[in-house]
C-alpha positions, 0 to 999 in steps of 0.5 A, a space after each residue: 500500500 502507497 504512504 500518503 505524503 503532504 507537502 506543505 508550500 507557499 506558492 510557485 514563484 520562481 524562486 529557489 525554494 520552488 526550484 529545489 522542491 522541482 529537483 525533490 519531486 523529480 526524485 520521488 518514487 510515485 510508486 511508492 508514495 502519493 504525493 499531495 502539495 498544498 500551496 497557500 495560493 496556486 499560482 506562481 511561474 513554476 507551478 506547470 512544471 509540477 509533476 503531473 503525478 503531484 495533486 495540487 491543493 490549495 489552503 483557501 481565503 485565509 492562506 494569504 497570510 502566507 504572502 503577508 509582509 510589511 508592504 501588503 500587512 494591512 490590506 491581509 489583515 483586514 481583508 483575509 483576517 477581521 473582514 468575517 470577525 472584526 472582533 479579532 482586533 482585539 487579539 491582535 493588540 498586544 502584539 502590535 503594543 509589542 511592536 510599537 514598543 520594540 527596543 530593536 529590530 529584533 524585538 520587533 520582528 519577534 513580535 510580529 512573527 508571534 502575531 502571524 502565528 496567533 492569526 494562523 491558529 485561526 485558520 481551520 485544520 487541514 483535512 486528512 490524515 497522511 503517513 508523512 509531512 513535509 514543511 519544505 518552504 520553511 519557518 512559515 509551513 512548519 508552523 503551519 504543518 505542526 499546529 494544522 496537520 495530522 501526520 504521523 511523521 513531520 518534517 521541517 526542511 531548512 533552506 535558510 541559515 537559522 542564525 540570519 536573520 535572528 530568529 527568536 529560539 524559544 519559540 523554534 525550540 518548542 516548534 521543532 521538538 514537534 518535528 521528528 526530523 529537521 533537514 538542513 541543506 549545508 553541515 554549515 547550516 546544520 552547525 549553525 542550528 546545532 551550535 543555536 538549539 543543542 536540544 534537538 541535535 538528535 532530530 537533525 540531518 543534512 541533505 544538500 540540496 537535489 541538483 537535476 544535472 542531465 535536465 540542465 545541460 540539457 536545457 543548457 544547449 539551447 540557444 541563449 537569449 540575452 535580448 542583446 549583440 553585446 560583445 564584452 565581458 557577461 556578469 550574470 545573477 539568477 535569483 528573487 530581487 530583494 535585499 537579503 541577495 544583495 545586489 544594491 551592494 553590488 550595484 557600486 561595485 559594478 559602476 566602479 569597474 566600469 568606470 575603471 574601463 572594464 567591459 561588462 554588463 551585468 545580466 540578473 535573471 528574476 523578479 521580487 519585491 516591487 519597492 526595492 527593485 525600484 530602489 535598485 533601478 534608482 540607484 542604478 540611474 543614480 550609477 550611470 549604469 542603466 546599460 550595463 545592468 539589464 533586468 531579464 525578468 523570469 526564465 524557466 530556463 535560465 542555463 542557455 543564459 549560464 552557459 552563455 555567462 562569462 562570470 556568475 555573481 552571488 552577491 548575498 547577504 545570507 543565503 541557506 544554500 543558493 541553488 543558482 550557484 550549485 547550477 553554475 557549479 554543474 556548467 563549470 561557470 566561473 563563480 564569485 560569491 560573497 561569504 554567507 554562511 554555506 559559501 566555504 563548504 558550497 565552494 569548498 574553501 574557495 577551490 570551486 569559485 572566488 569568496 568576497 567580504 560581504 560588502 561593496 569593496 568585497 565585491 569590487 575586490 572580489 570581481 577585479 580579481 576574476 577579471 584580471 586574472 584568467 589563469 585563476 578563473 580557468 584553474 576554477 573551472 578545471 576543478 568544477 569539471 573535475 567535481 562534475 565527473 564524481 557519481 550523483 547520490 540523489 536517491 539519499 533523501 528517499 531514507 528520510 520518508 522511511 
């Protein structure tokens, strides 16, 4: 008889949480397992490239407080929240009292993350009972999966560093003892949250992330559409535009070697928060660079363009462990990355692609070098074909459903 097995998501957007659930899904036995995928709104880029094999449901009105931050709180709050029962204002008070009253950052997102789950419980428990759970989008879906969900055995999958931002432990602590595994995608990521919770090392495994690389050279060889006849040096980035993927850091960095006379163009591959692409377009303009940095929206297949780069860029203030920069390590690209948390184990001390200080200079220091020197980016490229060559373990994620 099949196990049943939840999967707990937000949406399809093209992201990287989205791309390694595709690689997850490539990978599972549908012999074995009926698979289930709950998404808290059906809709994003990726969502045809669900296994047919996959049923895809959706939480309803209320699963918009999945999508809720800072620019959109108040029209989910009250239009998916109070609209039915305005007299859960009431509840909502102290936290927006803790908010306002916050001494720090932290304090502050504390707060509003404790408000978010006191709206959550609100929401109706999901129908059914299944063998297996999988929070695979992280903090958001493990809450929801623990308080909502009935399974036999649940699990939380970490794409995250858990030490960036500050989470508040207390309250994770009594979330993932709750969780009879908690998947982590680096050992640098699962030592971080050792070093943060030592009570629930036990329940912590790492399992890096699923990499399909027969699917992208495939997709790789085909023509690469850059929307222009530039003849330079292509710099490329491939991920959600938003602050924590630190391309305003970048952006500087970028102007300076142009200025300098460097023939690049920066190509970024991927779209996010409205605000703070318009503050990067703003700061670009303000740059003088508003030819050099093209913005290609979303691409299904982005490896034509990774192929056709002269240079991957990962400018990241913190990262779990990007899955863009684990696909330009398949096409043997040359990589520069900025020191978030997995970037030593993810480049193997620096052997596989170039590590920069998190920062303006650290970039432009960091790209000055890949560009001056060719000897150096061609010994990085020599060591990813010689990574490519080693056998695929794919299959080792199946031990955990067991």
């Amino acid at each position: 008889m099949k196990k049943r097995i939840l999967i707990i998501g937000i949406t399809m957007a093209a992201a990287g949480s989205e791309k390694s659930f595709l690689s997850f899904a490539g990978a599972i036995d549908y012999e074995k397992y009926d698979v289930d995928l709950l998404l808290a709104k059906k809709s994003g880029d990726f969502l045809p490239l669900v296994p047919k094999e996959i049923r895809i449901l959706e939480m309803g009105r209320m699963g918009e407080l999945f999508l809720l931050d800072r620019r959109n709180a108040k029209r989910i709050i009250l239009t998916r929240y109070l609209a039915r029962n305005p007299f859960r204002a009431f509840g909502l008070v102290p936290y927006f009292l803790r908010m306002k009253g916050a001494e720090s950052p932290e304090a502050r997102s504390f707060a509003a993350n404790r408000m978010w789950l006191a709206m959550m419980r609100k929401m109706p428990d999901f129908e059914g009972e299944y063998d297996i759970a999988l929070a695979y989008w992280g903090d958001r879906t493990m809450f929801y999966m623990i308080d909502k969900v009935t399974a036999k055995k649940k699990i939380a999958w970490l794409h995250f560093d858990y030490s960036h931002p500050p989470r508040e432990d207390a309250l994770y602590l009594s979330y993932f003892k709750r969780c009879d595994k908690v998947v982590t995608v680096s050992r640098e990521i699962e030592k971080s949250l050792k070093s943060a919770l030592p009570e629930i090392s036990d329940k912590i495994v790492t399992l890096e992330n699923i990499i399909n690389r027969r699917e992208i050279l495939a997709l790789a060889s085909e023509p690469a559409d850059f929307g222009d006849d530039f003849d330079g040096i292509r710099l490329l980035t491939v991920g959600r535009i938003c602050p924590q993927k630190g391309y305003d850091l970048a952006v500087p960095a970028v102007a300076r070697l142009i200025r300098e006379g460097y023939p690049i163009r920066w190509y970024i591959v991927g779209r996010g928060e409205e605000g703070y692409v318009r503050r990067l377009e703003a700061q670009i303009r303000e740059k003088g660079i508003s030819d050099e940095v093209r913005f290609l929206g979303v691409r299904q297949n982005p490896y034509s363009l990774m192929r056709a780069a002269d240079l991957y860029v990962q400018p990241s203030r913190h990262e779990g462990k990007p899955i863009a920069v684990e696909e330009a390590k398949v096409l043997c690209k040359p990589i520069f990355v900025t020191a978030y948390t997995s970037a030593a184990e993810q480049m193997e001390g620096g052997r596989l692609g170039l590590i920069g200080d998190i920062s303006e200079e650290g970039i432009y220091q960091g790209l000055k070098k890949m560009l001056d020197e060719r000897d150096f980016r061609e010994s990085l490229q020599k060591n990813l074909e010689e990574l490519t060559k080693k056998e695929e373990k794919n299959s080792v994620f199946m031990d955990i459903l067991e």
